[in-house]
MMTF fields as JSON, N, C-alpha, C and O atoms, coordinates in Angstrom:
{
  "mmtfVersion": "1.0.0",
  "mmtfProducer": "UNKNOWN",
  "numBonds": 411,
  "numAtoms": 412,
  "numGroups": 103,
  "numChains": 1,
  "numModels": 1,
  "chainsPerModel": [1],
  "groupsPerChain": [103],
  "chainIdList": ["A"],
  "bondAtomList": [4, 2, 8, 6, 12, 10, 16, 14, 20, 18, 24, 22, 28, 26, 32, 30, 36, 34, 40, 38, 44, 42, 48, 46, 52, 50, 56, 54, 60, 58, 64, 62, 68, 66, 72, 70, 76, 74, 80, 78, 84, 82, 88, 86, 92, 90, 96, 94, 100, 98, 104, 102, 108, 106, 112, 110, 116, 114, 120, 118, 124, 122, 128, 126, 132, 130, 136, 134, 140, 138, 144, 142, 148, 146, 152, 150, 156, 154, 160, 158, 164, 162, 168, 166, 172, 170, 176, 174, 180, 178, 184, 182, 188, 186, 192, 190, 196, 194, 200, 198, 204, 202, 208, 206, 212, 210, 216, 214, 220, 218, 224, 222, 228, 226, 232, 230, 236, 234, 240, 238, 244, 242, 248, 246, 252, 250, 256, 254, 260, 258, 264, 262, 268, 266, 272, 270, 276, 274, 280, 278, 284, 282, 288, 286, 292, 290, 296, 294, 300, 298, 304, 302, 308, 306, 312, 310, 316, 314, 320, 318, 324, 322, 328, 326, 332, 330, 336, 334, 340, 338, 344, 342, 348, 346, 352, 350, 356, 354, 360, 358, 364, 362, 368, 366, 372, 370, 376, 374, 380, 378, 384, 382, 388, 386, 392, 390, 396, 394, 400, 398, 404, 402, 408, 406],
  "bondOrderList": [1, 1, 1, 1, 1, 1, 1, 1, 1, 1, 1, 1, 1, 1, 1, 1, 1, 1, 1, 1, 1, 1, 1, 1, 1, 1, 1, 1, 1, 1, 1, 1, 1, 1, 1, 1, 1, 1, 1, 1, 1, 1, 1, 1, 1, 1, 1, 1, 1, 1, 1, 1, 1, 1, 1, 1, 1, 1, 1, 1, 1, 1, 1, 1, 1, 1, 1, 1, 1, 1, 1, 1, 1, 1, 1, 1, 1, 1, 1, 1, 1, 1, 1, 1, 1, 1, 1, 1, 1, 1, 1, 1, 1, 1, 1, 1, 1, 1, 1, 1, 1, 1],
  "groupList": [{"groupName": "UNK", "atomNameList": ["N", "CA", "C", "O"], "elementList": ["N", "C", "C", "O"], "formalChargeList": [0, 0, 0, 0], "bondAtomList": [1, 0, 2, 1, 3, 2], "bondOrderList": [1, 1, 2], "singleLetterCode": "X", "chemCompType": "L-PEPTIDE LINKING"}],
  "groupTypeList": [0, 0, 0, 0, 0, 0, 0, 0, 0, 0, 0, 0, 0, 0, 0, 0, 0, 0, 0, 0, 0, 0, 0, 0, 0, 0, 0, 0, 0, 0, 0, 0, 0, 0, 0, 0, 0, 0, 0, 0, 0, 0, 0, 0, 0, 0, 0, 0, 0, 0, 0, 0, 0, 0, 0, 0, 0, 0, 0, 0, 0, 0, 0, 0, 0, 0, 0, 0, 0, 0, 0, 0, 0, 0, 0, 0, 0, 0, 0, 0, 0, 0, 0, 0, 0, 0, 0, 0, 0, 0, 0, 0, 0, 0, 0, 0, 0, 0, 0, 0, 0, 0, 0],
  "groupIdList": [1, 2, 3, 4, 5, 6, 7, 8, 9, 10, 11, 12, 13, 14, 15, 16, 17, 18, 19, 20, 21, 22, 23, 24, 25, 26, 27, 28, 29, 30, 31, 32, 33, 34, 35, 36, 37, 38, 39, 40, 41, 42, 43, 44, 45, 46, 47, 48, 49, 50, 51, 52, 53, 54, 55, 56, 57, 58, 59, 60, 61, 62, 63, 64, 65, 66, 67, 68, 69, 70, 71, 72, 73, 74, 75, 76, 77, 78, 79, 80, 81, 82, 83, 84, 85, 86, 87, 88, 89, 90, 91, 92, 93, 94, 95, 96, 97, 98, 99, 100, 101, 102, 103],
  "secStructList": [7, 3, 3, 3, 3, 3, 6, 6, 3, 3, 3, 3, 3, 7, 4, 4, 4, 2, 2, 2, 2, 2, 2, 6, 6, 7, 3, 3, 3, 7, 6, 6, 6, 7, 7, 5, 1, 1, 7, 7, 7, 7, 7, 7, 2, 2, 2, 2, 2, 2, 2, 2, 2, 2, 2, 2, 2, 2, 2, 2, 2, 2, 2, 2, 2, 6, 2, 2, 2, 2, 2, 2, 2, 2, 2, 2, 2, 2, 2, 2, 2, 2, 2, 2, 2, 2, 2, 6, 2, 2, 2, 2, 2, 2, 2, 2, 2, 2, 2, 6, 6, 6, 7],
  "xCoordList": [38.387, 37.021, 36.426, 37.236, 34.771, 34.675, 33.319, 32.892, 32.786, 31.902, 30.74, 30.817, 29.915, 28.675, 27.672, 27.541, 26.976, 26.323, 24.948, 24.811, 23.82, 22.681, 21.963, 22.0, 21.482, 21.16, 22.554, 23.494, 22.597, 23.658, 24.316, 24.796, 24.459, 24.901, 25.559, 25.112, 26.93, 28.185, 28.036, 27.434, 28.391, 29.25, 30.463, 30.633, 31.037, 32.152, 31.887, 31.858, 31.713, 31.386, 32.489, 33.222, 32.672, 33.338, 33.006, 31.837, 34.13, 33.715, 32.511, 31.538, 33.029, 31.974, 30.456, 29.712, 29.971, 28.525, 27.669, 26.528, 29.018, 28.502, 26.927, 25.905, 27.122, 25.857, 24.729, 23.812, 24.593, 23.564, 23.208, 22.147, 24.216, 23.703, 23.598, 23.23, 23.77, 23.276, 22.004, 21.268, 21.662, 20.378, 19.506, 18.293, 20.022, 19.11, 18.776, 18.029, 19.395, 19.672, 20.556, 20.324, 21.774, 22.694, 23.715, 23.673, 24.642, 25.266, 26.573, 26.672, 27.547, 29.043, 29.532, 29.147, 30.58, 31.206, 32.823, 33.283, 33.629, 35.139, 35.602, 35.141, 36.665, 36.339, 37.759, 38.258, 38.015, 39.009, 38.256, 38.359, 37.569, 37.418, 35.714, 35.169, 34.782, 33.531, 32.656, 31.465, 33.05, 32.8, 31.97, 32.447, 30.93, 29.793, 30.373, 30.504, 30.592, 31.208, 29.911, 29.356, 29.554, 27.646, 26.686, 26.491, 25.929, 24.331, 23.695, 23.989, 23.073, 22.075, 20.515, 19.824, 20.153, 18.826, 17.643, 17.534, 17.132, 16.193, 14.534, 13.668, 14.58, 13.516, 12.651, 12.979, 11.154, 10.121, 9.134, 9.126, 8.619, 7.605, 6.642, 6.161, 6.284, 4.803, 5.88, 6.185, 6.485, 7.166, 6.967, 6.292, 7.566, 7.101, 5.708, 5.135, 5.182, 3.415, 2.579, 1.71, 3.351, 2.896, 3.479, 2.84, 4.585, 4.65, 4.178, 3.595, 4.494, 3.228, 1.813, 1.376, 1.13, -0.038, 0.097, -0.519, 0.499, 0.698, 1.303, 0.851, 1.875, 2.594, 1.341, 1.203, 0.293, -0.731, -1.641, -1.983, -2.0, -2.572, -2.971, -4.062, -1.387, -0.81, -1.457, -2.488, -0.77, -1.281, -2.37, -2.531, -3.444, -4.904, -5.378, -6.253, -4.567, -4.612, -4.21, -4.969, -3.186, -2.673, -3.382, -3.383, -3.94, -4.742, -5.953, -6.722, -6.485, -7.616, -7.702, -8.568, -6.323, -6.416, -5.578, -5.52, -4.991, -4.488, -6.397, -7.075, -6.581, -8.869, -9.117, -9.447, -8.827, -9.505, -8.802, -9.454, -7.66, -6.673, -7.04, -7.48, -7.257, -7.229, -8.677, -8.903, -9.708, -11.277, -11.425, -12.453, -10.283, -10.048, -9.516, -9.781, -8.509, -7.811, -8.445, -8.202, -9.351, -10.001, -11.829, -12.81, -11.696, -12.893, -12.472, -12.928, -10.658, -10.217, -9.555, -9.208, -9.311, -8.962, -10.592, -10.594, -11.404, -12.89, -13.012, -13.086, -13.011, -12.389, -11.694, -12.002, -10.659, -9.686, -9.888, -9.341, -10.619, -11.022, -11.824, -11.636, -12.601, -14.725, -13.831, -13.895, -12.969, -12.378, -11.845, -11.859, -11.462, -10.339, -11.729, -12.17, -12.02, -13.029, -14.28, -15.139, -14.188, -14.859, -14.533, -15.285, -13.096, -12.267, -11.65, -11.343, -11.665, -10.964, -12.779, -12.692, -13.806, -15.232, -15.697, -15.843, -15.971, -15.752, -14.442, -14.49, -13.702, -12.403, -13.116, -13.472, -13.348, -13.98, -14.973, -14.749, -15.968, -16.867, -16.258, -16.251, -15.574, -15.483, -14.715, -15.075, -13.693, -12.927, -14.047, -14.501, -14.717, -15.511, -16.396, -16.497, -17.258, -17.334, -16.629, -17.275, -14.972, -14.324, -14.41, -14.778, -14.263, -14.234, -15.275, -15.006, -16.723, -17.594, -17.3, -17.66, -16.918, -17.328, -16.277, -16.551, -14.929, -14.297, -14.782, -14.049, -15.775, -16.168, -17.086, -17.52],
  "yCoordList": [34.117, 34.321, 35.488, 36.252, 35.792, 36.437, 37.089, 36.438, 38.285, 39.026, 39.452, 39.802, 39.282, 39.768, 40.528, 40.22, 41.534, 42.583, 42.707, 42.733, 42.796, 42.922, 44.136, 43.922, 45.128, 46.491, 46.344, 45.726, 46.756, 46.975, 45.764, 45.915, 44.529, 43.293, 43.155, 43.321, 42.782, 42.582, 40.794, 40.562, 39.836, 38.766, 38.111, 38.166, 37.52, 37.032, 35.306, 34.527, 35.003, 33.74, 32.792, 33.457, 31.458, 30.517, 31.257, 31.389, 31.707, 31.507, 30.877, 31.337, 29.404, 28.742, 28.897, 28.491, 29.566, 29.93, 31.185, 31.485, 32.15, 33.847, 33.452, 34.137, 32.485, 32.534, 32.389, 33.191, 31.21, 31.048, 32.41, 32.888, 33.21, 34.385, 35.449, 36.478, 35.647, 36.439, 36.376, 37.352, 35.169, 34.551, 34.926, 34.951, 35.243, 35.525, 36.669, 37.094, 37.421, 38.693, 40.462, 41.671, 39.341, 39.43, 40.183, 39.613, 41.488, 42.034, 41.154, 40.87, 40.608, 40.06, 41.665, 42.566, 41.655, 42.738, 42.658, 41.73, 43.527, 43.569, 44.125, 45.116, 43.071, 43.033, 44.216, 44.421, 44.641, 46.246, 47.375, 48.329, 47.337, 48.804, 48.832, 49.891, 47.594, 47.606, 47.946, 48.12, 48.074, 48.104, 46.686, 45.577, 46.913, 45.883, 45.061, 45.738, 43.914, 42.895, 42.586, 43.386, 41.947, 41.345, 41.556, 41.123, 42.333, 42.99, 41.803, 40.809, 41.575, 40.564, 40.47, 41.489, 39.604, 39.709, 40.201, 39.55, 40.852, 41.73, 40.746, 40.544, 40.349, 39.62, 39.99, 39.772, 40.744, 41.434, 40.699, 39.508, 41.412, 40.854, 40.176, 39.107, 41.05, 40.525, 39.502, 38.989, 39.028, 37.908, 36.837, 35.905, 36.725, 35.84, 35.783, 34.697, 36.672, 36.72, 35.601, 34.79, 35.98, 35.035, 33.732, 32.749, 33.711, 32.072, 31.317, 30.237, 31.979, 31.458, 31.228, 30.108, 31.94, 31.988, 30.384, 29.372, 30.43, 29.1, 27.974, 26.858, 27.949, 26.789, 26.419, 25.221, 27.449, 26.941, 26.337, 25.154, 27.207, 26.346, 24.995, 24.44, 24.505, 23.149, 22.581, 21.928, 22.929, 21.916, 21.903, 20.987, 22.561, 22.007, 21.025, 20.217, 21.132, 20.002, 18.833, 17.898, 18.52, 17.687, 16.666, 15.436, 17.62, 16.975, 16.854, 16.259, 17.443, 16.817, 15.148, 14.275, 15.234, 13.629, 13.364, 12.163, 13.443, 12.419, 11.863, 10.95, 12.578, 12.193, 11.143, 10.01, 11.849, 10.853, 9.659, 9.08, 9.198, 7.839, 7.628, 6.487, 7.985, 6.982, 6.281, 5.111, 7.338, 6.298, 5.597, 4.92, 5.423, 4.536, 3.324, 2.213, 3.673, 2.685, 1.966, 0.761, 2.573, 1.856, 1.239, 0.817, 1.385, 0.199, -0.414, -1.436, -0.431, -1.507, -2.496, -3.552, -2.212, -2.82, -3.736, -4.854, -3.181, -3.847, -5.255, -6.381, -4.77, -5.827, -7.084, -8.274, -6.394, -7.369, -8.261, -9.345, -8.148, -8.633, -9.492, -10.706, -9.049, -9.833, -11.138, -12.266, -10.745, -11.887, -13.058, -14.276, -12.427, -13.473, -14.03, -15.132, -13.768, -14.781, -15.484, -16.156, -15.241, -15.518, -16.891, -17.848, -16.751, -17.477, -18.753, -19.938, -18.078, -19.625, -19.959, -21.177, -19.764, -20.345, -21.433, -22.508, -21.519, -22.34, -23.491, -24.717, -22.935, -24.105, -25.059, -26.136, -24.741, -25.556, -26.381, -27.586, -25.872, -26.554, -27.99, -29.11, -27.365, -28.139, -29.583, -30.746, -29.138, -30.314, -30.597, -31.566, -30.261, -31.247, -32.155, -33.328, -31.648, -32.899, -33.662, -34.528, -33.777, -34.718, -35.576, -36.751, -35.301, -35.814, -36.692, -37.894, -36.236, -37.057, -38.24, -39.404, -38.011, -38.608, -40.001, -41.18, -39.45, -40.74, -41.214, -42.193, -41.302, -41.827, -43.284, -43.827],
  "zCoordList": [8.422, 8.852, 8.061, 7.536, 7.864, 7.367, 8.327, 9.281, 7.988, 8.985, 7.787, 6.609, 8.504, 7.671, 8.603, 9.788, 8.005, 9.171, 8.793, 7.57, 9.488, 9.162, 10.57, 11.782, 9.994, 11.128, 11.907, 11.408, 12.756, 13.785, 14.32, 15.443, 13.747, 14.066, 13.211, 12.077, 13.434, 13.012, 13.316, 14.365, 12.725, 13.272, 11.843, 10.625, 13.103, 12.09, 12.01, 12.963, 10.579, 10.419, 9.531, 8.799, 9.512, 8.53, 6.975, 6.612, 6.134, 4.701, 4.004, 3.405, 4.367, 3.749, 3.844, 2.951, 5.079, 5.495, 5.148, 5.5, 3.95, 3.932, 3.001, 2.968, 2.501, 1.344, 2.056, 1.877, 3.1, 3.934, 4.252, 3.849, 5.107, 5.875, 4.842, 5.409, 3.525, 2.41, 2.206, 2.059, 2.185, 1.71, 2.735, 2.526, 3.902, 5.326, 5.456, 6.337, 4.421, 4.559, 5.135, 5.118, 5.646, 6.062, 4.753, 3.663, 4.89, 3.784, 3.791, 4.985, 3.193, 3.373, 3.293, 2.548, 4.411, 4.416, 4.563, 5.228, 4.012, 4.065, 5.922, 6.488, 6.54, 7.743, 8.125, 9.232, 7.223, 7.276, 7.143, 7.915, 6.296, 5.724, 5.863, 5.552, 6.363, 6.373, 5.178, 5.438, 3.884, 2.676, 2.626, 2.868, 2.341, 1.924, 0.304, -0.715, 0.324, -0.671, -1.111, -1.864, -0.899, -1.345, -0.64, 0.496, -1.358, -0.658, -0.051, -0.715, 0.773, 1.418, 0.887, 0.89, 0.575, -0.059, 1.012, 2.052, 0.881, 1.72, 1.922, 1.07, 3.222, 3.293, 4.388, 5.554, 3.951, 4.203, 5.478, 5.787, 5.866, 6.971, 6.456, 6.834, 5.287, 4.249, 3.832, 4.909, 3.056, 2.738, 3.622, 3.184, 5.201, 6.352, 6.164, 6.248, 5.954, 6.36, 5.516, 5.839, 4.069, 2.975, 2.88, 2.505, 3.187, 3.257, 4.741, 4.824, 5.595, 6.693, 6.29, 6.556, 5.789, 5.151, 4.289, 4.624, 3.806, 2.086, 3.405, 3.147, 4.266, 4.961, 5.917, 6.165, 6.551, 7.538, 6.339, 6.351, 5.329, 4.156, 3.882, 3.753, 3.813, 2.87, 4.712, 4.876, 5.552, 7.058, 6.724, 5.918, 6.948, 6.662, 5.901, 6.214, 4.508, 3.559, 4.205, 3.949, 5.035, 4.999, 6.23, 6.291, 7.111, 8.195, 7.823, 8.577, 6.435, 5.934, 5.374, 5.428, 4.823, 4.07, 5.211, 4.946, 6.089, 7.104, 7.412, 6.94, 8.067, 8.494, 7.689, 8.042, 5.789, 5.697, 5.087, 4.219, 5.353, 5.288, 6.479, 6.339, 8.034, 8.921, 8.888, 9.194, 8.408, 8.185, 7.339, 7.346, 6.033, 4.957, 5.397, 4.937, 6.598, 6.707, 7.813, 7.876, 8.853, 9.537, 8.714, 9.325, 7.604, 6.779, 6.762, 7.276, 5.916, 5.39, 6.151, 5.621, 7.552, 8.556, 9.125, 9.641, 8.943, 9.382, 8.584, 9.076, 6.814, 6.175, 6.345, 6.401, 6.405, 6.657, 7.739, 7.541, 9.043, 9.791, 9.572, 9.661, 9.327, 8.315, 7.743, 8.232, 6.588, 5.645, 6.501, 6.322, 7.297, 7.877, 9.083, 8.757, 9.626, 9.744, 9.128, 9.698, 8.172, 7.098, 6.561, 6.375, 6.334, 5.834, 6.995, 6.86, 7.807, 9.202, 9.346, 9.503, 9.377, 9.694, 8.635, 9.217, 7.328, 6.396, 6.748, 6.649, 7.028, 7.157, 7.973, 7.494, 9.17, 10.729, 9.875, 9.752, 9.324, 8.936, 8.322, 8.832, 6.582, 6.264, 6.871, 6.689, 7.547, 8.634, 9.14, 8.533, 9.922, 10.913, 9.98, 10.338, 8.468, 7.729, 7.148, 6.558, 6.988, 6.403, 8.252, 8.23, 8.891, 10.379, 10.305, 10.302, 10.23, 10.221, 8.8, 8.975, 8.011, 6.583, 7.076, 6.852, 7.855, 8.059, 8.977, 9.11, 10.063, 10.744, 10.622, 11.637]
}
């Protein structure tokens, strides 16, 4: 097992996971002697601040063209409707004059 410490929090984690918790900002530390093995990358408030910022961003974008795909998709659904009766109304017709014509 290995322990990694960040402020006054010690935990002891699987090997395989020290990178995750490096990356979190978490130091890898030697679990004898508490000698720091790999510094933890130091991640800032303004850092959170700014990618929160850029992540509410991109949402706005994205609920802008969601808006406007569902009013795209409700023309093209209007469409599609129009056609298709468009298309079965001509049919009727024409049957009912082959109907008459064999009569």
């Amino acid at each position: 097992m290995s322990q990694v410490r960040k402020g006054n929090r010690i935990l002891t984690i699987e090997p395989h996971r020290v990178d995750d918790y490096v990356a979190r900002g978490y130091d890898h530390i030697d679990e004898e002697s508490g000698e720091v093995i790999k510094k933890g990358d130091p991640v800032s408030l303004a850092d959170f601040k700014r990618e929160y910022s850029s992540l509410k961003a991109q949402i706005k974008e994205k609920d802008a063209r969601i808006v406007e795909l569902e009013a795209q998709n409700a023309d093209l659904t209007t469409k599609v409707e129009e056609l298709e009766a468009n298309a079965k109304t001509p049919a009727k017709a024409s049957k009912a004059k082959k109907d008459t014509a064999e009569e």
